[in-house]
C-alpha positions as CSV (number, residue, x, y, z in Angstrom):
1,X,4.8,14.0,-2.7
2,X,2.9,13.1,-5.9
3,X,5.3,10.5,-6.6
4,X,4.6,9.0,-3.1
5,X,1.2,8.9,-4.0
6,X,1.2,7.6,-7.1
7,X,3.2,4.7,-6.0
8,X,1.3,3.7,-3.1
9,X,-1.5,4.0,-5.3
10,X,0.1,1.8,-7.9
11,X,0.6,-0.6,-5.3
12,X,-2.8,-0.7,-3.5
13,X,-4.3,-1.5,-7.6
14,X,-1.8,-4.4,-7.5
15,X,-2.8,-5.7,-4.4
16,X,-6.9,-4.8,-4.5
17,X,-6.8,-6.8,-7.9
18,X,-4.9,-9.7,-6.2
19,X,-6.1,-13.2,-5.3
20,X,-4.7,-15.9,-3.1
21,X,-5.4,-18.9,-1.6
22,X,-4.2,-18.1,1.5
23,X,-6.5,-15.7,3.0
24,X,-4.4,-14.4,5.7
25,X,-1.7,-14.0,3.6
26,X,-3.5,-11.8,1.4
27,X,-5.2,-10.0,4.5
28,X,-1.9,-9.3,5.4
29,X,-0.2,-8.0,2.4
30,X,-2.5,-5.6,2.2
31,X,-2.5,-4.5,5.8
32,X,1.1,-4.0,5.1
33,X,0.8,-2.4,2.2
34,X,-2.0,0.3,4.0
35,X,0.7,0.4,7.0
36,X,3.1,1.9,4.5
37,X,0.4,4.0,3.1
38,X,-0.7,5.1,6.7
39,X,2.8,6.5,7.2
40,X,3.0,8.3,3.8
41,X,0.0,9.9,5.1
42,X,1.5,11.5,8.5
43,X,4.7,12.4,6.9
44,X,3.3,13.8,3.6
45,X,1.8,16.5,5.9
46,X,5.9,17.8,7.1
47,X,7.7,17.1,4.3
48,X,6.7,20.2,2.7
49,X,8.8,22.3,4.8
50,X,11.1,19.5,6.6
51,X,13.7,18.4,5.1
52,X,14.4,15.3,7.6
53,X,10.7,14.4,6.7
54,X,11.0,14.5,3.4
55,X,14.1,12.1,3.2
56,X,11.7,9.6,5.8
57,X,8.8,9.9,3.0
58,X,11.5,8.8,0.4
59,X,12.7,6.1,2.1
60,X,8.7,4.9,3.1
61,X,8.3,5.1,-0.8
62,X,11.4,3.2,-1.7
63,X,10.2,0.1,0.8
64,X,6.7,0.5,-0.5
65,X,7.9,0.2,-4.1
66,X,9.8,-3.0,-2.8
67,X,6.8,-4.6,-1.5
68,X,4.5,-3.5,-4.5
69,X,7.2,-5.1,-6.8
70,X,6.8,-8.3,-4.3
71,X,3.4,-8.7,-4.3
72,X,3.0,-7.9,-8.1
73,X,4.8,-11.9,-8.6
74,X,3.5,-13.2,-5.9
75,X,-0.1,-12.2,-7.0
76,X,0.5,-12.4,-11.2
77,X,-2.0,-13.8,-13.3
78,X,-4.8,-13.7,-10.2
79,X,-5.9,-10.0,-11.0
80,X,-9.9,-10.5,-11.7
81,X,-11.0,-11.8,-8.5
82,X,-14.1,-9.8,-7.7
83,X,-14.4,-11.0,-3.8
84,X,-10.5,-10.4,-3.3
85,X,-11.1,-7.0,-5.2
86,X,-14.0,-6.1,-2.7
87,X,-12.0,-7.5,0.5
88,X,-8.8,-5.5,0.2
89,X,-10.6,-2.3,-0.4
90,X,-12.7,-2.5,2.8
91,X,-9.3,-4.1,4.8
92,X,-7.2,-0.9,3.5
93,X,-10.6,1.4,4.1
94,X,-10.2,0.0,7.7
95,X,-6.7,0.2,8.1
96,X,-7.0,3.8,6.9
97,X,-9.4,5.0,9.1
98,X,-7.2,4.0,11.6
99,X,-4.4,6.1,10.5
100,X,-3.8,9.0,12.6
């Protein structure tokens, strides 16, 4: 489970440090990437003691390591943008609060 988090968490850095000039694009990256970390969330809470949920958390963390590996080329070299920074944190803090 730490694993999980520490690789969506990797993955949220890479995209709240990204830049693009396509704004909805970016917008949408990270919506994905707080989709997968939405999931991670309600299946964390089973996979202690669930086998069948632990195997989904694996495979959530395998296509969220896929994406993060995506969006760290699609995004490379555009890692300082301040406003990009600022506008992925509150799109996941939305996206998050959703979660439930």
């Amino acid at each position: 489970m730490k694993k999980a988090t520490f690789a969506f968490a990797a993955g949220l850095v890479l995209l709240s440090f990204a830049s693009c000039s396509s704004s909805s694009s970016f917008e949408s990256d990270v919506k994905k990437m707080a989709g997968f970390m939405c999931r991670a969330q309600k299946v964390s809470a089973k996979a202690a003691t669930d086998e069948a949920a632990q195997k989904e958390l694996e495979s959530i963390e395998k296509e969220a390591q896929a994406f993060s590996e995506k969006m760290k080329e699609k995004y490379k070299g555009m890692e300082n943008d301040k406003a990009k920074n600022e506008q992925a944190e509150k799109i996941i803090n939305e996206e998050m609060a959703k979660c439930k």
